[in-house]
MDTraj code that builds the backbone (N, CA, C; nanometers):
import mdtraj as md
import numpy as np

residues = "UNK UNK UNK UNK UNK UNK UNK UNK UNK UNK UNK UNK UNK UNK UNK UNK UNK UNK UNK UNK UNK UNK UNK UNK UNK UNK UNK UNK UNK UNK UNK UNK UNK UNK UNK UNK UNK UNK UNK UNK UNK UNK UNK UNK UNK UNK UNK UNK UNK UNK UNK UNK UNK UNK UNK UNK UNK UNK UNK UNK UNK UNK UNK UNK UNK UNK UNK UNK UNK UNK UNK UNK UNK UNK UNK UNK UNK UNK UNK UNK UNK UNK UNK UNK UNK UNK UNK UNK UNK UNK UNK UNK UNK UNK UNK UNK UNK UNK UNK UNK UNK UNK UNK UNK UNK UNK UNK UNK UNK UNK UNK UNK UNK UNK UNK UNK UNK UNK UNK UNK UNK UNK UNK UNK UNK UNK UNK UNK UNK UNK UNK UNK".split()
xyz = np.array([
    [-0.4065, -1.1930, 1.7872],
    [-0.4571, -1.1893, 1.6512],
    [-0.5008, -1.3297, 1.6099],
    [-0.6184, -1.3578, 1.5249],
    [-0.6567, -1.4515, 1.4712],
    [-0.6105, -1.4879, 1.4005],
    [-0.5671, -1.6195, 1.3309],
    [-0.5034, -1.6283, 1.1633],
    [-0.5463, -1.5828, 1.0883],
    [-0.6759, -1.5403, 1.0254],
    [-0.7017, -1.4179, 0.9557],
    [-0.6103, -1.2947, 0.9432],
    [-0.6292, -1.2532, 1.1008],
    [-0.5289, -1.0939, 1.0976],
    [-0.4077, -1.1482, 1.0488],
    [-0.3269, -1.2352, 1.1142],
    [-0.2101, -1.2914, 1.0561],
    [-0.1951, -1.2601, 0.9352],
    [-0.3001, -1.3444, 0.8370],
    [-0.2561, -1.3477, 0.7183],
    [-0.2460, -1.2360, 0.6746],
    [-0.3312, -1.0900, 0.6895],
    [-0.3514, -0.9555, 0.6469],
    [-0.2185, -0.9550, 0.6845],
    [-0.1587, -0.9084, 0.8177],
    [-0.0166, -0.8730, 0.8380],
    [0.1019, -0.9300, 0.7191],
    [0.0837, -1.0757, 0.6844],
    [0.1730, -1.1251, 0.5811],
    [0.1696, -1.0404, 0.4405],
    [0.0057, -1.0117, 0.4349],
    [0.0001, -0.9297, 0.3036],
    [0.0973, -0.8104, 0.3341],
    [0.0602, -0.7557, 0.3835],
    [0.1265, -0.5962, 0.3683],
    [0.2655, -0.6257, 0.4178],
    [0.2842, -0.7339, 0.4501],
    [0.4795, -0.7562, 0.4538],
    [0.5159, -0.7579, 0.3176],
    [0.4132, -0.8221, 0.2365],
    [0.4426, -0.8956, 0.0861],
    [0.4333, -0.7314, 0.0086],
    [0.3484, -0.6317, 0.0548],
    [0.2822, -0.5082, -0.0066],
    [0.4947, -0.4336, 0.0378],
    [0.5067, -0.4458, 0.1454],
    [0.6203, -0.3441, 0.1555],
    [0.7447, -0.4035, 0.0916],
    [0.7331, -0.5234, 0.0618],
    [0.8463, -0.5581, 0.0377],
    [0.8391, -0.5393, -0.1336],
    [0.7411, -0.5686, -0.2414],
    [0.6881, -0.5199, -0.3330],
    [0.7690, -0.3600, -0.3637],
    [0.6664, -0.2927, -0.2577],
    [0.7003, -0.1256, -0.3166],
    [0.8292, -0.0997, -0.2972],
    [0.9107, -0.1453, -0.1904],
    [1.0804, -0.1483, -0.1748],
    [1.1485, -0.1878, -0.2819],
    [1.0941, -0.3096, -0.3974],
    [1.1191, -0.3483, -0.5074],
    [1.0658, -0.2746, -0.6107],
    [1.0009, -0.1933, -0.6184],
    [0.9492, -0.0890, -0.7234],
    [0.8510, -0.1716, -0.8267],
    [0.8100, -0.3066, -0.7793],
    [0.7478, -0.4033, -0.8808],
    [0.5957, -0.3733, -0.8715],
    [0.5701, -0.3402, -1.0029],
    [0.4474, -0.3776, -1.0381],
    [0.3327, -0.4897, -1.0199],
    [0.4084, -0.5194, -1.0845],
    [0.3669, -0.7163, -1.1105],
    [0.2984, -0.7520, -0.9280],
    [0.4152, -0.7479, -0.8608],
    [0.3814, -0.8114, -0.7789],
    [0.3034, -0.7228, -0.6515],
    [0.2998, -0.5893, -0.6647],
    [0.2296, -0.5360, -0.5956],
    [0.0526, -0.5739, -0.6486],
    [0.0402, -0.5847, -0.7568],
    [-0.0821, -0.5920, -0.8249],
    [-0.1505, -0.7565, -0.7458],
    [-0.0710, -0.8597, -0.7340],
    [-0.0594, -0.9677, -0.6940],
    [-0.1683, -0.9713, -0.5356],
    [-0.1631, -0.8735, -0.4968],
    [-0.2339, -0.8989, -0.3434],
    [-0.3426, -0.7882, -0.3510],
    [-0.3365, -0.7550, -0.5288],
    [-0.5167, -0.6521, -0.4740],
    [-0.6068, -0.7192, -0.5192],
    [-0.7591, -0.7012, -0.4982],
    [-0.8469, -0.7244, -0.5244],
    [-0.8591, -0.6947, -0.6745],
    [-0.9366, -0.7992, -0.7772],
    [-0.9621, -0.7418, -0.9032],
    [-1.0610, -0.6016, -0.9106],
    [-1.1120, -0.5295, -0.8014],
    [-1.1712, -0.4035, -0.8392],
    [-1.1191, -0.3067, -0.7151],
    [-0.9850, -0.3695, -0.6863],
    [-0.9544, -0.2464, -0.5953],
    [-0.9434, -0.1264, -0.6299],
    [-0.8908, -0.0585, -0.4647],
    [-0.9118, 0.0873, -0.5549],
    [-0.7761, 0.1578, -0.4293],
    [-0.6713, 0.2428, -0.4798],
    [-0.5781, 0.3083, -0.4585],
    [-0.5558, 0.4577, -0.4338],
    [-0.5783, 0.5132, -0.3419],
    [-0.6177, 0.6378, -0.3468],
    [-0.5124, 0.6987, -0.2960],
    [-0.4410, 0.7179, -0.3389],
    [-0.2889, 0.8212, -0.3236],
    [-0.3229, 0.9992, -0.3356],
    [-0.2638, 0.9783, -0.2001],
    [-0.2665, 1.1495, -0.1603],
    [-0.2218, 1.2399, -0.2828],
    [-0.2907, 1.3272, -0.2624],
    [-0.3029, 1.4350, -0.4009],
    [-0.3262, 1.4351, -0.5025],
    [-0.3855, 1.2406, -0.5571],
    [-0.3925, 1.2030, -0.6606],
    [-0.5768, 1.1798, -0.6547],
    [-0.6540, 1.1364, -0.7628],
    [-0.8186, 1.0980, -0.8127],
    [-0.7825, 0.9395, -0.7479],
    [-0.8872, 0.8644, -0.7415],
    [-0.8921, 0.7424, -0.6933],
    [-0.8075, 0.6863, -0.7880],
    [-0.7974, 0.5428, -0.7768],
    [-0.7905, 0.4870, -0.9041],
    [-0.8496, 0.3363, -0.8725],
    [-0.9281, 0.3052, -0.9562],
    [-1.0361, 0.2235, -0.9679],
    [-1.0145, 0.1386, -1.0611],
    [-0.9951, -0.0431, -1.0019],
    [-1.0050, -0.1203, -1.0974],
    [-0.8580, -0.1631, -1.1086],
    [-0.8542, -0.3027, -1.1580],
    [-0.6920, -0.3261, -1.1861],
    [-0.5935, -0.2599, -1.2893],
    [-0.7009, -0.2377, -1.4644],
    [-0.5766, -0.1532, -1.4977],
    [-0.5662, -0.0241, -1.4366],
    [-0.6458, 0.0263, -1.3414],
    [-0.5846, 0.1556, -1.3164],
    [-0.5288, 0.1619, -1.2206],
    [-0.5225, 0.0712, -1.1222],
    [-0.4477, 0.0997, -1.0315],
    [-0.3057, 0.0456, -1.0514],
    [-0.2614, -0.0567, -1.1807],
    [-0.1399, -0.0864, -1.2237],
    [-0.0962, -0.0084, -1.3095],
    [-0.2089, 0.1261, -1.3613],
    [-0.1602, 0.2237, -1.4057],
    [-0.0832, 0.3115, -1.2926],
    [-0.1500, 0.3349, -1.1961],
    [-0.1106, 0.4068, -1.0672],
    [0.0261, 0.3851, -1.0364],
    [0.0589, 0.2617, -0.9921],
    [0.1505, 0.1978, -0.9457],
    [0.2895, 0.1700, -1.0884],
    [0.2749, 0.1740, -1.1608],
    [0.3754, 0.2100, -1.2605],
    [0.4201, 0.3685, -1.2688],
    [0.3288, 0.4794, -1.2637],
    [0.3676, 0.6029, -1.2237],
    [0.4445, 0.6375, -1.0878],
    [0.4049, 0.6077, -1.0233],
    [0.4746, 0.5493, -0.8772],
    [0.5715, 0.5347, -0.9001],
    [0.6648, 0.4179, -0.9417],
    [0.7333, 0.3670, -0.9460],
    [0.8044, 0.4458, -1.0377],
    [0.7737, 0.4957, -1.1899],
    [0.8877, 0.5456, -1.2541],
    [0.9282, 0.6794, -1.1811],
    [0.8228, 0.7446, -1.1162],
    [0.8923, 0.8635, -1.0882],
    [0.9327, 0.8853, -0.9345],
    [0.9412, 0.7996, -0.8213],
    [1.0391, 0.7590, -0.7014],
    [1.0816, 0.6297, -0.7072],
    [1.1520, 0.5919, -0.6124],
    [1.1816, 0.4783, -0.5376],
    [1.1819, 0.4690, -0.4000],
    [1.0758, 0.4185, -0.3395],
    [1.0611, 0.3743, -0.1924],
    [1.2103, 0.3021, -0.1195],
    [1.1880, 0.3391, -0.0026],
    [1.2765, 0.2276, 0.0830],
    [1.1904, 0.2506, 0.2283],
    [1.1065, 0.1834, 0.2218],
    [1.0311, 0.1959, 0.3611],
    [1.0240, 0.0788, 0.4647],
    [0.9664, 0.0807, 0.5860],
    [0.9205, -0.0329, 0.6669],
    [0.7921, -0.0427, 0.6941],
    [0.6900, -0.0700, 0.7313],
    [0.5402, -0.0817, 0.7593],
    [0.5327, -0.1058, 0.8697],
    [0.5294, -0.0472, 0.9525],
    [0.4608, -0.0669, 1.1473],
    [0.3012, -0.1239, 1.1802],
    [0.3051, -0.2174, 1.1864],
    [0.1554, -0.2435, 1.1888],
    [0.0767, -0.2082, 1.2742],
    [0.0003, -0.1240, 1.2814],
    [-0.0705, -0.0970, 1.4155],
    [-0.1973, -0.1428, 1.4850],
    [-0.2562, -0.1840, 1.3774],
    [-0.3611, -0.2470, 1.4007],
    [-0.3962, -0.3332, 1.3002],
    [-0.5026, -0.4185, 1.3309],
    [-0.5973, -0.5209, 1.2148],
    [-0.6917, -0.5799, 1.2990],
    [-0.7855, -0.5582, 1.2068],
    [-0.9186, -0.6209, 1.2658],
    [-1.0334, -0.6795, 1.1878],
    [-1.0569, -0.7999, 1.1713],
    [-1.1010, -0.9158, 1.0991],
    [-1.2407, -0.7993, 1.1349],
    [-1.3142, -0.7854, 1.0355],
    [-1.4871, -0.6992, 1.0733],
    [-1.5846, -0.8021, 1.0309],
    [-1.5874, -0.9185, 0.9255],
    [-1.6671, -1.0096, 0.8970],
    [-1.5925, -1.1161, 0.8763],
    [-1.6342, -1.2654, 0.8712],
    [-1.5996, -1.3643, 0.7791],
    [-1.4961, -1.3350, 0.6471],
    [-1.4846, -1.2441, 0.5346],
    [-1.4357, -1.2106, 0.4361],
    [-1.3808, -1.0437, 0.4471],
    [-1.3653, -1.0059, 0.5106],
    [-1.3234, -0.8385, 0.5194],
    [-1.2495, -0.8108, 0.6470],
    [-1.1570, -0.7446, 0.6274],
    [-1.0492, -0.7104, 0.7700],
    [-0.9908, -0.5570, 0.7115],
    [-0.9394, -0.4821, 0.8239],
    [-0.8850, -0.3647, 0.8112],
    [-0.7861, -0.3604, 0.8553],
    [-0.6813, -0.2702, 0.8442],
    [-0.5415, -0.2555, 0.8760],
    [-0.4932, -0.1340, 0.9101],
    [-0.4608, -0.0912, 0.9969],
    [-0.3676, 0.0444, 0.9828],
    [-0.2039, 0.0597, 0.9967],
    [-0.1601, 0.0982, 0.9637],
    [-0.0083, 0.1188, 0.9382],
    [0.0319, 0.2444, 0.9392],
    [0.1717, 0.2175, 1.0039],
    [0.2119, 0.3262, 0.9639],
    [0.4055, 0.3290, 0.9120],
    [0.4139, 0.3954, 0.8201],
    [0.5432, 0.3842, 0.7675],
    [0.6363, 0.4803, 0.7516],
    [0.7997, 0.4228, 0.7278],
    [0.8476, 0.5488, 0.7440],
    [1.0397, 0.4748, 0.6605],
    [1.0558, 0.5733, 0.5955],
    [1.2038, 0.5662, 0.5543],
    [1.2277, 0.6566, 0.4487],
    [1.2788, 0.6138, 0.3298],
    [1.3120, 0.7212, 0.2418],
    [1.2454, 0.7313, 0.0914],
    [1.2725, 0.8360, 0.0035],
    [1.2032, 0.8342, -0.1279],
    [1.3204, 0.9198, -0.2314],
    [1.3069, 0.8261, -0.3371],
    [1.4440, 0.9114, -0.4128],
    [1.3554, 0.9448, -0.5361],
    [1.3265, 1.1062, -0.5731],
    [1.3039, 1.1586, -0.7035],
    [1.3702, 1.0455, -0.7851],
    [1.3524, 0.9918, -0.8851],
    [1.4089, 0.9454, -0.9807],
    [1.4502, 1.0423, -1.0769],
    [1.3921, 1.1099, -1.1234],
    [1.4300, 1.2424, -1.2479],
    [1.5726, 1.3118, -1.1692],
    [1.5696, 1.3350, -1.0464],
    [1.6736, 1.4054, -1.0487],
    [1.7555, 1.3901, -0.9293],
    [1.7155, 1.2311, -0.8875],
    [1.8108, 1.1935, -0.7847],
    [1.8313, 1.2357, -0.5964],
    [1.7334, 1.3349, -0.6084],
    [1.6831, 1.4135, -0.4688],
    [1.5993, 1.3040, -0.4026],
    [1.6363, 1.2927, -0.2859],
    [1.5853, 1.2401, -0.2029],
    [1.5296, 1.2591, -0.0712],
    [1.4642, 1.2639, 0.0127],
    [1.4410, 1.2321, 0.1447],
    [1.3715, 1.1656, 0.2718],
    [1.3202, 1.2028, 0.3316],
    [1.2419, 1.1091, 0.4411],
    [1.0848, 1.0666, 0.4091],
    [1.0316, 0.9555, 0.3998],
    [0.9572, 0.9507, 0.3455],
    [0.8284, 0.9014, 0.4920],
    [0.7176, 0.9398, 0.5335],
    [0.6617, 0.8907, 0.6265],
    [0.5095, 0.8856, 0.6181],
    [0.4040, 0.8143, 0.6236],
    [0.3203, 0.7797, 0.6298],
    [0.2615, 0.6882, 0.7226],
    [0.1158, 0.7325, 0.7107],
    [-0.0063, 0.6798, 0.7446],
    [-0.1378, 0.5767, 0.7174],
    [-0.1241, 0.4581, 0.6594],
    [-0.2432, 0.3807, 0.5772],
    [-0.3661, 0.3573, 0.6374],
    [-0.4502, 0.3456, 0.5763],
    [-0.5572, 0.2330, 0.6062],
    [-0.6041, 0.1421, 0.4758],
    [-0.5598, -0.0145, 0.4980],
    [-0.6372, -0.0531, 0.4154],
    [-0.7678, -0.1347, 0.4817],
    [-0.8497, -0.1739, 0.3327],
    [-0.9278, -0.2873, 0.3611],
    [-0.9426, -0.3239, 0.2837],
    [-0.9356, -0.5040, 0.3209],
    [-0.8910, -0.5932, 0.2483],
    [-1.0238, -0.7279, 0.2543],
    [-0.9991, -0.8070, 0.1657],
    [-1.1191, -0.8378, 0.0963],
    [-1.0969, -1.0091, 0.1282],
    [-1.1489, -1.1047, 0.1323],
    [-1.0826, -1.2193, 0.1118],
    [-1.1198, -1.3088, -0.0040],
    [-1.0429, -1.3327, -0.1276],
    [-1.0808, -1.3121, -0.2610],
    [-1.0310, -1.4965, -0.2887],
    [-1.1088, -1.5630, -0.2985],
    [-1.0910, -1.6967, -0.3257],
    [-0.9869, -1.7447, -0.1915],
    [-1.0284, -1.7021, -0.0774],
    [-0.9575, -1.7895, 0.0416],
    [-0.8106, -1.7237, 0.0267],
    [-0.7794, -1.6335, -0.0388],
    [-0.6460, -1.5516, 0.0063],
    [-0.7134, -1.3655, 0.0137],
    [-0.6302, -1.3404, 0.1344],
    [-0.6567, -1.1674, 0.1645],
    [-0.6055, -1.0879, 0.0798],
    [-0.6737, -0.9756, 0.0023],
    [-0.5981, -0.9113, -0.1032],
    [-0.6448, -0.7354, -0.0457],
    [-0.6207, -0.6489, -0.0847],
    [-0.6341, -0.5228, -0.0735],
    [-0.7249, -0.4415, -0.1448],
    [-0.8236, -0.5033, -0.1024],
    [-0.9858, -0.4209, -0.1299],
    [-0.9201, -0.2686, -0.1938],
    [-0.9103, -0.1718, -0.0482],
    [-0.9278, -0.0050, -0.0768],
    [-0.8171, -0.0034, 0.0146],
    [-0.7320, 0.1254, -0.0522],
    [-0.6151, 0.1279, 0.0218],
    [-0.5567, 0.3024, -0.0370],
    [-0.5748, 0.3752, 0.1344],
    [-0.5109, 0.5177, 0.1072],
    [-0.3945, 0.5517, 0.1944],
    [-0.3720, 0.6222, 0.1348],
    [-0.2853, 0.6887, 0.2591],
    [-0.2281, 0.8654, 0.2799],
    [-0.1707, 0.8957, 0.3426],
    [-0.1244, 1.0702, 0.3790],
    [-0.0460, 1.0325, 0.4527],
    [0.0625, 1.1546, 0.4145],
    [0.1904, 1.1888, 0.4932],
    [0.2056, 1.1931, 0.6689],
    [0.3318, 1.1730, 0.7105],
    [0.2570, 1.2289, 0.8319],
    [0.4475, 1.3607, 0.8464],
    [0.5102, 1.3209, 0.7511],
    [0.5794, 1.4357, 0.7319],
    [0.5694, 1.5926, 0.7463],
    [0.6342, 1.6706, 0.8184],
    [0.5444, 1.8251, 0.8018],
    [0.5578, 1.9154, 0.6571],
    [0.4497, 1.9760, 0.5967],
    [0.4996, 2.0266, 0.4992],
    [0.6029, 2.1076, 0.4385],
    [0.6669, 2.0983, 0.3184],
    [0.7530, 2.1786, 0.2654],
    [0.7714, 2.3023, 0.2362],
    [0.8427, 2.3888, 0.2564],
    [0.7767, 2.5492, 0.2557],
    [0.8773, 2.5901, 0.1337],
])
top = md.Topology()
chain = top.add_chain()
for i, resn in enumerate(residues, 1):
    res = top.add_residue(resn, chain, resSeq=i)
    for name in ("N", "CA", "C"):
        top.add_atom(name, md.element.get_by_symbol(name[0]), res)
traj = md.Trajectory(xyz[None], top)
């Protein structure tokens, strides 16, 4: 990996360790000012207040405890790199304390926004089997 990819990898250490903390603030910290968040089953969400809208819903209604497997990254220009991940640990309902295995799939891409890497576009899906 190049120091570029490097640095992407540091982001999404900084991204998991964030959502493990349920913080707003600092998840917001490594996106792009017009990123965009596209959470499975959810509309995009476009732009910083909405995706710190996103990410406050998130947060009040689970709590993560995950790890991030990095699987790939790949610098595509001067200013733009991609990432794939994949993750896996637990998720606790907050409303009612239910919990279980939580596992996923990402791709982001990430932007390089005044000489630091931030998180352009960023989705993801389960790789859990569904609930019946």
């Amino acid at each position: 990996m190049n120091s570029n990819e490097q640095a992407v990898v540091a982001v999404l250490k900084e991204y998991q360790d964030a959502l493990n903390q349920s913080d707003t603030d600092a998840v917001m910290k490594l996106y792009a000012p017009d990123g965009v968040f596209m959470a499975q089953n959810f509309p995009s969400s476009v732009g910083a207040d909405a995706v710190h809208k996103a990410y406050l819903g998130v947060f009040e209604a689970i709590t993560l405890k995950v790890n991030f497997n990095v699987a790939e990254v790949f610098q595509i220009a001067p200013d733009w790199a991609i990432a794939r991940t994949n993750s896996a640990g637990t998720s606790k309902v907050n409303a009612t304390g239910d919990g279980g295995p939580e596992a996923n799939q990402e791709l982001f891409v990430f932007q390089k926004v005044d000489s630091s890497w931030k998180i352009s576009r960023y989705c993801f899906s389960t790789t859990n089997p569904p609930k019946h």
